[in-house]
C-alpha positions as CSV (number, residue, x, y, z in Angstrom):
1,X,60.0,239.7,-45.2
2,X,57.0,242.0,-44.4
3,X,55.7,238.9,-43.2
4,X,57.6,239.6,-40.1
5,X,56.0,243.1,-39.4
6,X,52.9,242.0,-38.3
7,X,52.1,241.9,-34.9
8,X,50.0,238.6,-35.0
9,X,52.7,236.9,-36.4
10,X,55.3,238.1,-34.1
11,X,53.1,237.1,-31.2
12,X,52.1,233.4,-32.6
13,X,56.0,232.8,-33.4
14,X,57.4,234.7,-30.0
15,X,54.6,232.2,-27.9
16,X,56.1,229.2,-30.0
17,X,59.5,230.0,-29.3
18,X,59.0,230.4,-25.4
19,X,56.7,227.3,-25.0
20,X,59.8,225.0,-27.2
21,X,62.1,226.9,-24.8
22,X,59.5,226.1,-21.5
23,X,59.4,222.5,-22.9
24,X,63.2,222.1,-23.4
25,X,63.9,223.2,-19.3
26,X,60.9,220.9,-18.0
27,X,62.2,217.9,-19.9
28,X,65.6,218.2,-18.7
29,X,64.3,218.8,-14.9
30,X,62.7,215.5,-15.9
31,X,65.3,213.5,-16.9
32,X,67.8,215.0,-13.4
33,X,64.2,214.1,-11.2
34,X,64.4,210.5,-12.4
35,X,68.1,209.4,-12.6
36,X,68.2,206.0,-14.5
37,X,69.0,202.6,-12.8
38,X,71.1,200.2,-14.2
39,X,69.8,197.7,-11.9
40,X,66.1,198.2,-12.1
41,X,66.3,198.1,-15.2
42,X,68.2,194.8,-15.6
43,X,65.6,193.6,-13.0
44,X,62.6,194.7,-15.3
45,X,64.5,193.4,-18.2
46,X,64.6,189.8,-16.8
47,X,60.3,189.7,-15.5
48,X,59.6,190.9,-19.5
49,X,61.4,187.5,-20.6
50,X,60.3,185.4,-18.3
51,X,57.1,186.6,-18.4
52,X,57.2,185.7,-22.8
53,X,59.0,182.9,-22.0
54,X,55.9,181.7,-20.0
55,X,53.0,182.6,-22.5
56,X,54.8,180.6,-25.2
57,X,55.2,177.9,-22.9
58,X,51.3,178.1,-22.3
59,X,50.8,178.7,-25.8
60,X,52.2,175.8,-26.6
61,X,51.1,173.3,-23.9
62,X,47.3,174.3,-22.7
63,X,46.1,173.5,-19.2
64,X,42.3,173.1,-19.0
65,X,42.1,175.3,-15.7
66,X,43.5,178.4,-17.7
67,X,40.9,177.6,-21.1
68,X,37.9,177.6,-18.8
């Protein structure tokens, strides 16, 4: 493995290795920052299906205010 020896190459692979290690604390910082919630996300669960539920419904039966 004299691929190892050279400098460069310990230098590119020892920057990689501390950003992927940088990257791995941030994101789980992240995720403690931002707890999830159960009920927003029921909440936000419930506007994305009535809001389909209301485009097919338009879809299927056109008003003329909404085609002008």
């Amino acid at each position: 493995m004299r691929l190892f020896n050279h400098k460069l190459i310990q230098t590119v692979l020892f920057g990689l290795g501390a950003t992927l290690l940088f990257n791995v604390i941030g994101y789980m910082l992240f995720i403690h920052a931002f707890p999830k919630d159960e009920e927003e996300e029921a909440r936000i669960k419930q506007f994305e299906h009535v809001r389909k539920v209301r485009s097919e419904y338009y879809r299927n039966h056109p008003h003329k205010e909404l085609n002008q």
